[in-house]
HTML snippet that shows the backbone in 3Dmol.js (N, CA, C, O; Angstrom):
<script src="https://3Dmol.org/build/3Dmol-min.js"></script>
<div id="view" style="width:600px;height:400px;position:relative"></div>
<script>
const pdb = `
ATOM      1  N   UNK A   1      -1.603  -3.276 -16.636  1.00  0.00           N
ATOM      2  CA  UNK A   1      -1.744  -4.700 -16.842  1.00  0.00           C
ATOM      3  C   UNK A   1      -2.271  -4.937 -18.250  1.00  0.00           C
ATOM      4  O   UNK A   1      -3.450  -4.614 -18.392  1.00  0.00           O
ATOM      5  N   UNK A   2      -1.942  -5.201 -18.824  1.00  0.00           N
ATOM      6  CA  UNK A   2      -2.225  -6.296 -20.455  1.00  0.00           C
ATOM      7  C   UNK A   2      -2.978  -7.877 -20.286  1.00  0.00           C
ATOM      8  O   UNK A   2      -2.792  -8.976 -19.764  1.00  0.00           O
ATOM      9  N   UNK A   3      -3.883  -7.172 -21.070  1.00  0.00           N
ATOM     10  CA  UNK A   3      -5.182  -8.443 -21.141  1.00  0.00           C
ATOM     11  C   UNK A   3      -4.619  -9.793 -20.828  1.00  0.00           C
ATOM     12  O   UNK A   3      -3.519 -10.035 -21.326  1.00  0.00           O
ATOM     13  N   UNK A   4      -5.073 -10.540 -20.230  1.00  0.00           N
ATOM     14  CA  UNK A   4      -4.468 -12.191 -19.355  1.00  0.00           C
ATOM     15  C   UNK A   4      -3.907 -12.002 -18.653  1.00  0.00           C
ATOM     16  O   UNK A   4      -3.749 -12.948 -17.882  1.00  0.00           O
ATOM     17  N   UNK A   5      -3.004 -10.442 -18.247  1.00  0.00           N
ATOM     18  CA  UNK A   5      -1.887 -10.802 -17.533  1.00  0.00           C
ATOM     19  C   UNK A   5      -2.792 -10.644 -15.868  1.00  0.00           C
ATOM     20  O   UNK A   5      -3.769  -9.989 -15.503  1.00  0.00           O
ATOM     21  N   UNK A   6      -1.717 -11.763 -15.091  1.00  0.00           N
ATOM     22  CA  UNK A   6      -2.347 -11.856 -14.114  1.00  0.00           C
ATOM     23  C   UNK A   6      -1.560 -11.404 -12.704  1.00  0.00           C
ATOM     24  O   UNK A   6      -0.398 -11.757 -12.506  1.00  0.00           O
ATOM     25  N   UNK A   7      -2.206 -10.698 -11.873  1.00  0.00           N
ATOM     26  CA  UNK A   7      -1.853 -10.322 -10.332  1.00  0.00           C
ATOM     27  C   UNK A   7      -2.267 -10.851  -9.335  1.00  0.00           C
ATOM     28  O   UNK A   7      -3.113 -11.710  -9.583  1.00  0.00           O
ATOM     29  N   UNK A   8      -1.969 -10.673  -7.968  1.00  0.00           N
ATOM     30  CA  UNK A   8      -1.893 -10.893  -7.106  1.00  0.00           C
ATOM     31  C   UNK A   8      -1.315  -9.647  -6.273  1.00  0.00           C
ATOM     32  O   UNK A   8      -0.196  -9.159  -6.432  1.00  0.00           O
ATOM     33  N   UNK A   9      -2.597  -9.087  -5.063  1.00  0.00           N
ATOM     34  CA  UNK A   9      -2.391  -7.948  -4.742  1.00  0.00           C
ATOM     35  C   UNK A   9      -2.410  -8.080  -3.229  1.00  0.00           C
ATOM     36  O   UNK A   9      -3.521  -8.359  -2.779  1.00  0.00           O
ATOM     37  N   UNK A  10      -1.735  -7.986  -2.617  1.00  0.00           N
ATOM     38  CA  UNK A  10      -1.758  -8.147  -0.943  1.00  0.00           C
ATOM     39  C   UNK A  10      -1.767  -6.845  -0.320  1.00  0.00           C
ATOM     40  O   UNK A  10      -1.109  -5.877  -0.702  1.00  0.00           O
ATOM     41  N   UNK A  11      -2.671  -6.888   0.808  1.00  0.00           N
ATOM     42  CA  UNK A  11      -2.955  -5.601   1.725  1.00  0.00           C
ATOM     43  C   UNK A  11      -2.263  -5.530   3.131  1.00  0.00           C
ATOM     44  O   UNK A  11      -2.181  -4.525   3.837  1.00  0.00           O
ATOM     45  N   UNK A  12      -1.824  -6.669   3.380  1.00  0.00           N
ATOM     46  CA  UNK A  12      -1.182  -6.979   4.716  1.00  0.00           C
ATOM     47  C   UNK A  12       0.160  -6.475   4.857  1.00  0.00           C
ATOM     48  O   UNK A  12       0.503  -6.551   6.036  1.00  0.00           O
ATOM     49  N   UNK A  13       1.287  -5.861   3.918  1.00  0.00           N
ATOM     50  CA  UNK A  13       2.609  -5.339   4.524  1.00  0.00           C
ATOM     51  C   UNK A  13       2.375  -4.855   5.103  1.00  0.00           C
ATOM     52  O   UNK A  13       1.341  -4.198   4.980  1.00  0.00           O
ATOM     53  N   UNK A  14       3.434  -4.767   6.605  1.00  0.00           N
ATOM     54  CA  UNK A  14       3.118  -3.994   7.887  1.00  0.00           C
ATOM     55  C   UNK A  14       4.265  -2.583   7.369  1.00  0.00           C
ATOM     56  O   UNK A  14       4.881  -3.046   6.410  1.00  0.00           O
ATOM     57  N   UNK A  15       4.525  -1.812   7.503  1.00  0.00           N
ATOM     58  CA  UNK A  15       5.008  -0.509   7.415  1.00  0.00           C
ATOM     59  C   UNK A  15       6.669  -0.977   8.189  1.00  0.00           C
ATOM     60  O   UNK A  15       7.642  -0.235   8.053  1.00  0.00           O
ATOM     61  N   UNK A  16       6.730  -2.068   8.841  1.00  0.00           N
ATOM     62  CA  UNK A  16       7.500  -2.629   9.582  1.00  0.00           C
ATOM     63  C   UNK A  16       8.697  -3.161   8.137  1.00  0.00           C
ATOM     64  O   UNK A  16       9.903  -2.952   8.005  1.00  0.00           O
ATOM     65  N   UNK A  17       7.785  -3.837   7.318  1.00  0.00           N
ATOM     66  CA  UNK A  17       8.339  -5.113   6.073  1.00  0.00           C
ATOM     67  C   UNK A  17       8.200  -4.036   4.789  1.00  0.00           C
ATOM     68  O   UNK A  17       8.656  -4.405   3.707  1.00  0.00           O
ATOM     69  N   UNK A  18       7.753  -3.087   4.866  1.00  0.00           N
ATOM     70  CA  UNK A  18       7.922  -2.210   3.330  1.00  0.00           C
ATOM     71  C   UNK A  18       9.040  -1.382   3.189  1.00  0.00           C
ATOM     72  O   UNK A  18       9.223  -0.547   2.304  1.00  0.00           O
ATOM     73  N   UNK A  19       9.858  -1.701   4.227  1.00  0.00           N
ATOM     74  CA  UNK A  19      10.958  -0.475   3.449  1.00  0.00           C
ATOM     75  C   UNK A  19      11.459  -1.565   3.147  1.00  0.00           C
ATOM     76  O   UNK A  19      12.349  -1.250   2.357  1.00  0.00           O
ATOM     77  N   UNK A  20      11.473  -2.785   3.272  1.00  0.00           N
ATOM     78  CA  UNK A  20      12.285  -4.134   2.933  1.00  0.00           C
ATOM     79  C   UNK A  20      12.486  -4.350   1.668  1.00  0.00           C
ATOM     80  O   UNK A  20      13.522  -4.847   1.226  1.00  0.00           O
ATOM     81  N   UNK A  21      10.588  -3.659   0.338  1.00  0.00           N
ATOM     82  CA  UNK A  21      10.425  -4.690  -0.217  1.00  0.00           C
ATOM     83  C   UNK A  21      10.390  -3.081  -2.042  1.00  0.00           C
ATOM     84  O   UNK A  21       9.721  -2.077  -2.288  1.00  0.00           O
ATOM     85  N   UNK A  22      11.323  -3.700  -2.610  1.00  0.00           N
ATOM     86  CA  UNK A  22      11.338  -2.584  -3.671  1.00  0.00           C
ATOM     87  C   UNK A  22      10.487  -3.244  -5.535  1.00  0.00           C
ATOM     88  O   UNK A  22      10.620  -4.404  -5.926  1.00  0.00           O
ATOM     89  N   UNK A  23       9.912  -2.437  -6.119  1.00  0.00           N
ATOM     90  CA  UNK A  23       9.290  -2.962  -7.197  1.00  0.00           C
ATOM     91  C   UNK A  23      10.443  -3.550  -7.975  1.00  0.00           C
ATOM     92  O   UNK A  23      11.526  -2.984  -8.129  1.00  0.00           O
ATOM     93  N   UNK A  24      10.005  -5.126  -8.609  1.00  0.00           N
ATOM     94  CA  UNK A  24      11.255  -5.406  -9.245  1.00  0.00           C
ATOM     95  C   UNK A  24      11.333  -6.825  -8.475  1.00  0.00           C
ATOM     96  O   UNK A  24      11.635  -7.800  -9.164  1.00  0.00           O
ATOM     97  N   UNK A  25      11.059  -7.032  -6.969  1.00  0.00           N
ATOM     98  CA  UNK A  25      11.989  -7.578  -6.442  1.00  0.00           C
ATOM     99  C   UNK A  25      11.058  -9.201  -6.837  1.00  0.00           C
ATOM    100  O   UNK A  25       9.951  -9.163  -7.373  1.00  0.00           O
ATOM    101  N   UNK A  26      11.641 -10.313  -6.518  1.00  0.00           N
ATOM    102  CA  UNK A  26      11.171 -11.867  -6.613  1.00  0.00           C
ATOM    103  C   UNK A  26       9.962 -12.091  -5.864  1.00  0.00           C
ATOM    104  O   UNK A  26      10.085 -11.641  -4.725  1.00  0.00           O
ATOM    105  N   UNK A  27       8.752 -12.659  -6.095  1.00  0.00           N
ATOM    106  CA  UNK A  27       7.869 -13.219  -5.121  1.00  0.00           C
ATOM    107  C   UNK A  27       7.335 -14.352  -5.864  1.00  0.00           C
ATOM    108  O   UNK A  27       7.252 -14.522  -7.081  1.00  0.00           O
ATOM    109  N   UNK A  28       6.959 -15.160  -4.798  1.00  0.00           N
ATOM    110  CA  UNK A  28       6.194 -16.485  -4.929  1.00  0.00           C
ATOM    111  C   UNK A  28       4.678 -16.504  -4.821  1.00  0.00           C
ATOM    112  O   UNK A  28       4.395 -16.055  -3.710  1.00  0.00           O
ATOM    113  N   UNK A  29       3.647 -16.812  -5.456  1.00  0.00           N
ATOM    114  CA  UNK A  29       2.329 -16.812  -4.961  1.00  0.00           C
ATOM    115  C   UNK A  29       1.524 -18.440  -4.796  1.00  0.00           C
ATOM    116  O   UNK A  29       1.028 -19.015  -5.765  1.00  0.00           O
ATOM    117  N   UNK A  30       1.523 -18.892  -3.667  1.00  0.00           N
ATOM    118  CA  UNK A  30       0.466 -19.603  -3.657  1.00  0.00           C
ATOM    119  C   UNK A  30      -0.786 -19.582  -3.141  1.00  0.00           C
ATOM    120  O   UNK A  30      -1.210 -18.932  -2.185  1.00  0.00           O
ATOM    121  N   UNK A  31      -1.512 -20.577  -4.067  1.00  0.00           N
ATOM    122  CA  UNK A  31      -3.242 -20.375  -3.968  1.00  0.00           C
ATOM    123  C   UNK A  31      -4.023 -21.493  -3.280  1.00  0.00           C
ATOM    124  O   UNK A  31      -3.997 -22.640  -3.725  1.00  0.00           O
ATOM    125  N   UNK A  32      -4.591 -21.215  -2.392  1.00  0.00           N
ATOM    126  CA  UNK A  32      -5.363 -22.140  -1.215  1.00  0.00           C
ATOM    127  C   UNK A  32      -5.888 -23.624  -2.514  1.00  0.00           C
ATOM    128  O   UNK A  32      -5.434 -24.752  -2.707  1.00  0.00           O
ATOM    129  N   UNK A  33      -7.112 -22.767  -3.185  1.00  0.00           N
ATOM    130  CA  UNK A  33      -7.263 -24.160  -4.369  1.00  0.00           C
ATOM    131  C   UNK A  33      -6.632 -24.527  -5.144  1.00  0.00           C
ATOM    132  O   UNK A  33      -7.178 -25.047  -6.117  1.00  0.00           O
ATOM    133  N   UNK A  34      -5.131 -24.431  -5.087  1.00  0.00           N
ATOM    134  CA  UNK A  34      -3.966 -25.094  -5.980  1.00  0.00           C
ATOM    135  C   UNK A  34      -2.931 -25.450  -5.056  1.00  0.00           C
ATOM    136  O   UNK A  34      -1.870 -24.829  -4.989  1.00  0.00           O
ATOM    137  N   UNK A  35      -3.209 -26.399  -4.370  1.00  0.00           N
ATOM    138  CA  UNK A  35      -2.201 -27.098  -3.286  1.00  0.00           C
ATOM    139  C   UNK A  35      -0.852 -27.214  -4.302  1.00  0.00           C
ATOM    140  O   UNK A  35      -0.800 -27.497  -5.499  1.00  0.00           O
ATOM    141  N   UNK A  36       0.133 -26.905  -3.413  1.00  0.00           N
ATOM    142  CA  UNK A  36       1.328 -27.727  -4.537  1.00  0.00           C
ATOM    143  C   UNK A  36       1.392 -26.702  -5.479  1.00  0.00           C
ATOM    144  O   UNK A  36       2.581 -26.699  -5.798  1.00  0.00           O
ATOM    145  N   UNK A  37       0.992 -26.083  -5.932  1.00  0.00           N
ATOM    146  CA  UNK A  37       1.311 -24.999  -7.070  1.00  0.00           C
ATOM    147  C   UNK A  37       2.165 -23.815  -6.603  1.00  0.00           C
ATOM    148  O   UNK A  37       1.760 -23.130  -5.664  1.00  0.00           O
ATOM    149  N   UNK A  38       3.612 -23.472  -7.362  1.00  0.00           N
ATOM    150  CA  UNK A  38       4.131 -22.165  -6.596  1.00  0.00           C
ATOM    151  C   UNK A  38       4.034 -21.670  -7.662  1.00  0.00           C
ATOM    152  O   UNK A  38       4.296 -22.383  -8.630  1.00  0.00           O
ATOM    153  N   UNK A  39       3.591 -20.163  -7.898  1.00  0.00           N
ATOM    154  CA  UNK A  39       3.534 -19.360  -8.996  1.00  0.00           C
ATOM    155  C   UNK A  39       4.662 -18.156  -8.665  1.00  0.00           C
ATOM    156  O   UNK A  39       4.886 -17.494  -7.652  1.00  0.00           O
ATOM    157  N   UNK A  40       5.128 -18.181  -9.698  1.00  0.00           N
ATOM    158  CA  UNK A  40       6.537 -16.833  -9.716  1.00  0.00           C
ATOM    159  C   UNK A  40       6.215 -15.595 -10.206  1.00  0.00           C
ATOM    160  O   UNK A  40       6.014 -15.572 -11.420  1.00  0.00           O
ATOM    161  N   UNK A  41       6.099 -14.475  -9.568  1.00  0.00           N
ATOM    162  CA  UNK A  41       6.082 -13.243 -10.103  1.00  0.00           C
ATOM    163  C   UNK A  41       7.055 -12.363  -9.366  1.00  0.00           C
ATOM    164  O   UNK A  41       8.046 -12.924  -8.899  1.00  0.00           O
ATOM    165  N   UNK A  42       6.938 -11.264  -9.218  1.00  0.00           N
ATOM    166  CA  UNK A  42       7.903  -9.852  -9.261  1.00  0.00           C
ATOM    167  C   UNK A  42       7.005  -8.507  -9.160  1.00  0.00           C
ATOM    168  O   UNK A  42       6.150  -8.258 -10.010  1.00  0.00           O
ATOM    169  N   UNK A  43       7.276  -7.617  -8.002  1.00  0.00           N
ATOM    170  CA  UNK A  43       6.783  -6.885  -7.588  1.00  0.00           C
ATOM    171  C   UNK A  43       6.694  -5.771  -7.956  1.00  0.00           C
ATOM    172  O   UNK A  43       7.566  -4.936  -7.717  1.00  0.00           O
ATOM    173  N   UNK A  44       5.241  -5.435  -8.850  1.00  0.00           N
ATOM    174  CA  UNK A  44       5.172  -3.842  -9.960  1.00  0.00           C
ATOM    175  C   UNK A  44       4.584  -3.094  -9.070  1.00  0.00           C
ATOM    176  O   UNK A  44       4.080  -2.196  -9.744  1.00  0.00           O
ATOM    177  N   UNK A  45       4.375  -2.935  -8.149  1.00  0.00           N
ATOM    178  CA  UNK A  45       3.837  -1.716  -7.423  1.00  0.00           C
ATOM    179  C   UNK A  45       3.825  -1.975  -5.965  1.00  0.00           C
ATOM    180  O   UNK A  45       3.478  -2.993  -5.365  1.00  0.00           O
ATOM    181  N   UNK A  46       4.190  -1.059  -5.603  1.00  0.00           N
ATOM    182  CA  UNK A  46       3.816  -0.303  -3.555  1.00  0.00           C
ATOM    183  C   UNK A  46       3.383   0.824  -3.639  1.00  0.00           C
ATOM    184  O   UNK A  46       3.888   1.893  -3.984  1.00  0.00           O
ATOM    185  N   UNK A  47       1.912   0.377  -3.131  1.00  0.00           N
ATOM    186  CA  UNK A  47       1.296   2.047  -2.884  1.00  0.00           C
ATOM    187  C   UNK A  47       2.183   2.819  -1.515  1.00  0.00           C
ATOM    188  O   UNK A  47       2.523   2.424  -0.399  1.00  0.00           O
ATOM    189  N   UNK A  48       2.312   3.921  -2.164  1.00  0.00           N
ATOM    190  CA  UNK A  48       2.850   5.118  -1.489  1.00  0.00           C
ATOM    191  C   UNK A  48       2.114   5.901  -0.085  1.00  0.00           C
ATOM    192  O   UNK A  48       2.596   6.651   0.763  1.00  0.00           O
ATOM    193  N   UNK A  49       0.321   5.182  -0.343  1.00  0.00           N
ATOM    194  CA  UNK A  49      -0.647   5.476   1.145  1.00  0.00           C
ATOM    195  C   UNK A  49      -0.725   4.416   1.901  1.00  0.00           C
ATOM    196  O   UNK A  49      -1.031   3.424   1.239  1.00  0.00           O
ATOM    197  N   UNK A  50      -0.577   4.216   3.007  1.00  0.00           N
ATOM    198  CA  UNK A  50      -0.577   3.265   3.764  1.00  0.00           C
ATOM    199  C   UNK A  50      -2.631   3.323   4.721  1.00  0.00           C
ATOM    200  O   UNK A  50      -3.128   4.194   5.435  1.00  0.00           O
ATOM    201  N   UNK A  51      -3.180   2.039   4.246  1.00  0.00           N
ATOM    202  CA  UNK A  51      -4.434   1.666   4.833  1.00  0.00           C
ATOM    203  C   UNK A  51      -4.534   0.948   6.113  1.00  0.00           C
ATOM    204  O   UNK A  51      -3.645   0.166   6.450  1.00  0.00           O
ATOM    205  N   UNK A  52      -5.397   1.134   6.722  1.00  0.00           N
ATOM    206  CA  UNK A  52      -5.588   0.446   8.125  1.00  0.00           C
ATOM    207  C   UNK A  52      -6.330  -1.007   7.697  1.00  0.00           C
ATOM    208  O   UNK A  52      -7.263  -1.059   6.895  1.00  0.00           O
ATOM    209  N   UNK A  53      -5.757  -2.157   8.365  1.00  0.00           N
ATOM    210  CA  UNK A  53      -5.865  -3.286   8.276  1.00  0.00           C
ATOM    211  C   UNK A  53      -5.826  -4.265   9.502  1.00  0.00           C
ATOM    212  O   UNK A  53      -4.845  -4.921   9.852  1.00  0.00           O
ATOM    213  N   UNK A  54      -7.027  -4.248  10.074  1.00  0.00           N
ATOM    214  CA  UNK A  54      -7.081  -4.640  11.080  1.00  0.00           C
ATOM    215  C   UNK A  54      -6.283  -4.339  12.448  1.00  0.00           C
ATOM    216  O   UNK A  54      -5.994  -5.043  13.416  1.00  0.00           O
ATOM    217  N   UNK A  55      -6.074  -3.125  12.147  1.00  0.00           N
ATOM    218  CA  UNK A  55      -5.770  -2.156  13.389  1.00  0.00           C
ATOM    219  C   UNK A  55      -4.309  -2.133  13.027  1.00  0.00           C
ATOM    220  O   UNK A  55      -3.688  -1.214  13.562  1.00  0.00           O
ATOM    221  N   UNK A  56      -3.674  -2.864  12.309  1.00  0.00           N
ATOM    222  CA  UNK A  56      -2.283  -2.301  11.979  1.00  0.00           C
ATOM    223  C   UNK A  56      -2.012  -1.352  10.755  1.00  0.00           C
ATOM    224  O   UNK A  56      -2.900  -1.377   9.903  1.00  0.00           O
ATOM    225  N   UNK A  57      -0.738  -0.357  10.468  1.00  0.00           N
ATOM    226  CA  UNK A  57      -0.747   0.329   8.763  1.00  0.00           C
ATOM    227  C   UNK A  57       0.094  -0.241   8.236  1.00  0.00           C
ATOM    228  O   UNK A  57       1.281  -0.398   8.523  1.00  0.00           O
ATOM    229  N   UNK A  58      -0.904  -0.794   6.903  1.00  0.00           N
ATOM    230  CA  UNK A  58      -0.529  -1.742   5.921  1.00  0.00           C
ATOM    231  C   UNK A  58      -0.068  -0.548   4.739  1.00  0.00           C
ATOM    232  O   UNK A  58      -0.152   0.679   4.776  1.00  0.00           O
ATOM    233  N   UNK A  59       0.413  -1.416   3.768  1.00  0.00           N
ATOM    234  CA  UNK A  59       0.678  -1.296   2.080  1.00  0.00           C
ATOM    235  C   UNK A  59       0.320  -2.214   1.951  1.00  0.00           C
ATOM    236  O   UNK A  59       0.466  -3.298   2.516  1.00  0.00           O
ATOM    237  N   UNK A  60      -0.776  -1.476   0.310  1.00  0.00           N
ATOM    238  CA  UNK A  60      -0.972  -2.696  -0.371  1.00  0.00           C
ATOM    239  C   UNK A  60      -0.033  -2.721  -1.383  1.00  0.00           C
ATOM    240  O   UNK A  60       0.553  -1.674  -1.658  1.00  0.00           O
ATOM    241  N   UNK A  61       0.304  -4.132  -2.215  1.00  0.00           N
ATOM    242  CA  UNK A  61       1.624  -4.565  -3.251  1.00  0.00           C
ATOM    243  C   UNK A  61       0.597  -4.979  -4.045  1.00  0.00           C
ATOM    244  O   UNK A  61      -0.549  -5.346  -3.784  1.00  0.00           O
ATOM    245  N   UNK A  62       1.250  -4.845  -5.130  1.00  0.00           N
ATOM    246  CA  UNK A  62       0.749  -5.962  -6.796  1.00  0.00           C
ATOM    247  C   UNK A  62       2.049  -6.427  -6.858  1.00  0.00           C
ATOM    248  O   UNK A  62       3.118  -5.829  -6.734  1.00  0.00           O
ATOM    249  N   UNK A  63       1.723  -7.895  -7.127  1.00  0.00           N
ATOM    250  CA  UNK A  63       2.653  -8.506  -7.957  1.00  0.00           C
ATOM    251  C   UNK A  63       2.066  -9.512  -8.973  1.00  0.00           C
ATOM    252  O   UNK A  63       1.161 -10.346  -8.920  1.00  0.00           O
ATOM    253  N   UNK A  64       2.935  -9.107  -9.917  1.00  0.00           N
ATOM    254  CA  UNK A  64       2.173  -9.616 -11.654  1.00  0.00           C
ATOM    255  C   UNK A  64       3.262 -10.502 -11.873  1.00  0.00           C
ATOM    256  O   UNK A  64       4.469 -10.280 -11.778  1.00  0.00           O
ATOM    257  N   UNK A  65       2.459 -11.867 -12.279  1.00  0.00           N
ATOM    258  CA  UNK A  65       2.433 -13.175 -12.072  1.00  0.00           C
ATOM    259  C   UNK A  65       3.186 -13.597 -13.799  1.00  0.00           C
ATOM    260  O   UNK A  65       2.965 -13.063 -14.886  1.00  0.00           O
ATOM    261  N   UNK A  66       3.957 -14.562 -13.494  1.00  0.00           N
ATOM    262  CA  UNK A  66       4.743 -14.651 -14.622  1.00  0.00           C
ATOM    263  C   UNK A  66       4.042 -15.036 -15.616  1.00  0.00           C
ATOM    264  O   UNK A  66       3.135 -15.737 -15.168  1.00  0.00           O
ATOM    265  N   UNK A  67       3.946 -14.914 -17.241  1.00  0.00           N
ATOM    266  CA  UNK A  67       3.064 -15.341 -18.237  1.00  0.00           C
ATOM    267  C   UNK A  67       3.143 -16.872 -18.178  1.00  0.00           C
ATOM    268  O   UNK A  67       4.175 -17.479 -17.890  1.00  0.00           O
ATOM    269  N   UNK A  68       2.035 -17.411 -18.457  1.00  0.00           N
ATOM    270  CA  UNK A  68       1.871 -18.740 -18.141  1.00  0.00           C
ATOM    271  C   UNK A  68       1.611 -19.641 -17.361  1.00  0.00           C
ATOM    272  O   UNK A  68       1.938 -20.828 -17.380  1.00  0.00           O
ATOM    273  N   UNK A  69       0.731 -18.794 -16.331  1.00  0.00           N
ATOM    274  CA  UNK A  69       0.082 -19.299 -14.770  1.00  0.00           C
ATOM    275  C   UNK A  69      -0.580 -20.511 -15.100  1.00  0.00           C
ATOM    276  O   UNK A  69      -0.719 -21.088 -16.179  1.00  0.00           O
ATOM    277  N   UNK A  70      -1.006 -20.813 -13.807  1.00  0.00           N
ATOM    278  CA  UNK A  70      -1.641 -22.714 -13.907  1.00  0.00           C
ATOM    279  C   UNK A  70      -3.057 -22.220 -14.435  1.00  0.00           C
ATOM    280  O   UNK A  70      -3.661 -21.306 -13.874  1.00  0.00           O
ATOM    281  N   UNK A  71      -3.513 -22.842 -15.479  1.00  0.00           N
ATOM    282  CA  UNK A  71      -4.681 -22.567 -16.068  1.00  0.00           C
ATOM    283  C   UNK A  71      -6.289 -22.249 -14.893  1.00  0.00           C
ATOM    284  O   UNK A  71      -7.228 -21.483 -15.108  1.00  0.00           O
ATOM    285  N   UNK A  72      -6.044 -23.222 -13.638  1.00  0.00           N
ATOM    286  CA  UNK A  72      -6.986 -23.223 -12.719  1.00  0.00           C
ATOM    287  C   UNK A  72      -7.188 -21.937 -12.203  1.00  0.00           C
ATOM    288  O   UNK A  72      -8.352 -21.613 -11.966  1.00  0.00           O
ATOM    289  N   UNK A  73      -5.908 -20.806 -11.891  1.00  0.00           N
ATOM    290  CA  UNK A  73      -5.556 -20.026 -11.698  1.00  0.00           C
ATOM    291  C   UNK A  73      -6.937 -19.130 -11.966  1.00  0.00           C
ATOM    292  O   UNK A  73      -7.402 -19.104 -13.106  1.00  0.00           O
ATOM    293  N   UNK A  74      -7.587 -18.385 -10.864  1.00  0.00           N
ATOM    294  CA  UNK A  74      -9.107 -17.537 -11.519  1.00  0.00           C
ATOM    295  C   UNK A  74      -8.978 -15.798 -10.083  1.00  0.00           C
ATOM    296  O   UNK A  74      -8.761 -15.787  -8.871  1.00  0.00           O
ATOM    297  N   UNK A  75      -9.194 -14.871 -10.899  1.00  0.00           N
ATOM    298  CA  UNK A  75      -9.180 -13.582 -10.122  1.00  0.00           C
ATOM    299  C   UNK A  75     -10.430 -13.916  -8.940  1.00  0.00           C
ATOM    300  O   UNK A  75     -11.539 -14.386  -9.197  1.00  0.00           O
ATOM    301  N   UNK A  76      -9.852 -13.489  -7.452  1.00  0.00           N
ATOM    302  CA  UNK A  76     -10.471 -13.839  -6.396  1.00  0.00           C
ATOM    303  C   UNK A  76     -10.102 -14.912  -5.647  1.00  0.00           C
ATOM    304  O   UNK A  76     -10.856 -15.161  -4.706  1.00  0.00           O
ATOM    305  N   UNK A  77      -9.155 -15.619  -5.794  1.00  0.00           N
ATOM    306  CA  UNK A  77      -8.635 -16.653  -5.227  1.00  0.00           C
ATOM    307  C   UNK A  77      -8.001 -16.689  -4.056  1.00  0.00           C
ATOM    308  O   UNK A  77      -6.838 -16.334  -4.246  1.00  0.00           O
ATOM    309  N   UNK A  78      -8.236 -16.995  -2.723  1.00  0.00           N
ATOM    310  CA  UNK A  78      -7.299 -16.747  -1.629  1.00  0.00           C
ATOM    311  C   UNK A  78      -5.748 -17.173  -1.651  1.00  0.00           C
ATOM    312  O   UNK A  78      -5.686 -18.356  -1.314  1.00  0.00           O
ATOM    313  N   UNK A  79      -4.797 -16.782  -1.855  1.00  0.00           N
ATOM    314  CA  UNK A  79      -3.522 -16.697  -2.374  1.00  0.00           C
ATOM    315  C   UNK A  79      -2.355 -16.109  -1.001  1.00  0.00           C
ATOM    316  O   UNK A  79      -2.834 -15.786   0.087  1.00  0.00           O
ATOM    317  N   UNK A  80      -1.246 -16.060  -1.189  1.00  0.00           N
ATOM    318  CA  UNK A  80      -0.170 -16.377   0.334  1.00  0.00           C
ATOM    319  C   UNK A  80       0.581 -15.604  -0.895  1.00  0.00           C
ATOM    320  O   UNK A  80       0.445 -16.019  -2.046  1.00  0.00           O
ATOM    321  N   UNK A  81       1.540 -14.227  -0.532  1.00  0.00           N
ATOM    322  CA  UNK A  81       2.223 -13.737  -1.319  1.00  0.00           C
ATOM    323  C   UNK A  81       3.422 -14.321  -0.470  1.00  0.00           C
ATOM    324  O   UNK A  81       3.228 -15.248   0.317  1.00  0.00           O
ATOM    325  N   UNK A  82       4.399 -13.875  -0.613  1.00  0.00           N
ATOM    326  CA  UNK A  82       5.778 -14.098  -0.210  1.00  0.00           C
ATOM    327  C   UNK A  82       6.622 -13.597  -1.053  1.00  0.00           C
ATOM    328  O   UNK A  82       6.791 -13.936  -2.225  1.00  0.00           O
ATOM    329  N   UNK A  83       7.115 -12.850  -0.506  1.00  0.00           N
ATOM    330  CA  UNK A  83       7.931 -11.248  -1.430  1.00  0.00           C
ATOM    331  C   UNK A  83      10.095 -11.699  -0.694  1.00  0.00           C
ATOM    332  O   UNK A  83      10.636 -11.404   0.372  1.00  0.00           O
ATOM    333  N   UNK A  84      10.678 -12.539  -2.048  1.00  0.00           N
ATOM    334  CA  UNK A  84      11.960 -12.754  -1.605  1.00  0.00           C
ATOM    335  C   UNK A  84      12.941 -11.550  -1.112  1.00  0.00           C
ATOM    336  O   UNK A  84      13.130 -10.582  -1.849  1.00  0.00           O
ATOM    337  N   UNK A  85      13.517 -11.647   0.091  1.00  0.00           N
ATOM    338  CA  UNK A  85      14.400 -10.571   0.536  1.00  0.00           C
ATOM    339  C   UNK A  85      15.334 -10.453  -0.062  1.00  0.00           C
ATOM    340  O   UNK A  85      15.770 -11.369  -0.758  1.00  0.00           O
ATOM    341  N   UNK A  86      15.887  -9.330   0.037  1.00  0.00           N
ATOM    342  CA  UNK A  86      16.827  -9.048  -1.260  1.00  0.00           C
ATOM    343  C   UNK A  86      18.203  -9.348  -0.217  1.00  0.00           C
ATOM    344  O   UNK A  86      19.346  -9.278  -0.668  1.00  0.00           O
TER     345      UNK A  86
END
`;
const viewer = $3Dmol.createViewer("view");
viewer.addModel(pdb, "pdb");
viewer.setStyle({}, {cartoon: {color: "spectrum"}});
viewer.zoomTo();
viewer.render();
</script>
């Protein structure tokens, strides 16, 4: 990642939805305190270990957020990934 640039990292793929989802591919991020805001990024990483997440096995994803996010935009934000099917 390069200084400003910004992510969005989700822990919830079920092992069910990751063979679905390849680096590269389209996602949308919205953020609980930015109603109305859809932010566009694209998916740079799937970890290869799968973590336990509330009793199901997850992957976690990064997806890095297109240059020029909504300024409100701040690391820690509760955020809704949505990773487009190919």
């Amino acid at each position: 990642m390069t200084k400003g640039q910004v992510q969005a990292r989700t822990i919830d793929l079920t092992e069910l939805d990751v063979v679905c989802v390849q680096v590269g591919q389209p996602a949308v991020v919205t953020v609980d305190a930015l109603p109305g805001v859809r932010l566009e990024g694209r998916v740079r990483r799937i970890s290869l270990e799968a973590v336990d997440y509330r009793g199901d096995v997850t992957y976690p994803v990064v997806v890095e957020l297109v240059e020029g996010s909504h300024p409100g935009l701040r690391w820690g934000m509760t955020a809704l990934v949505e990773i487009e099917a190919p």
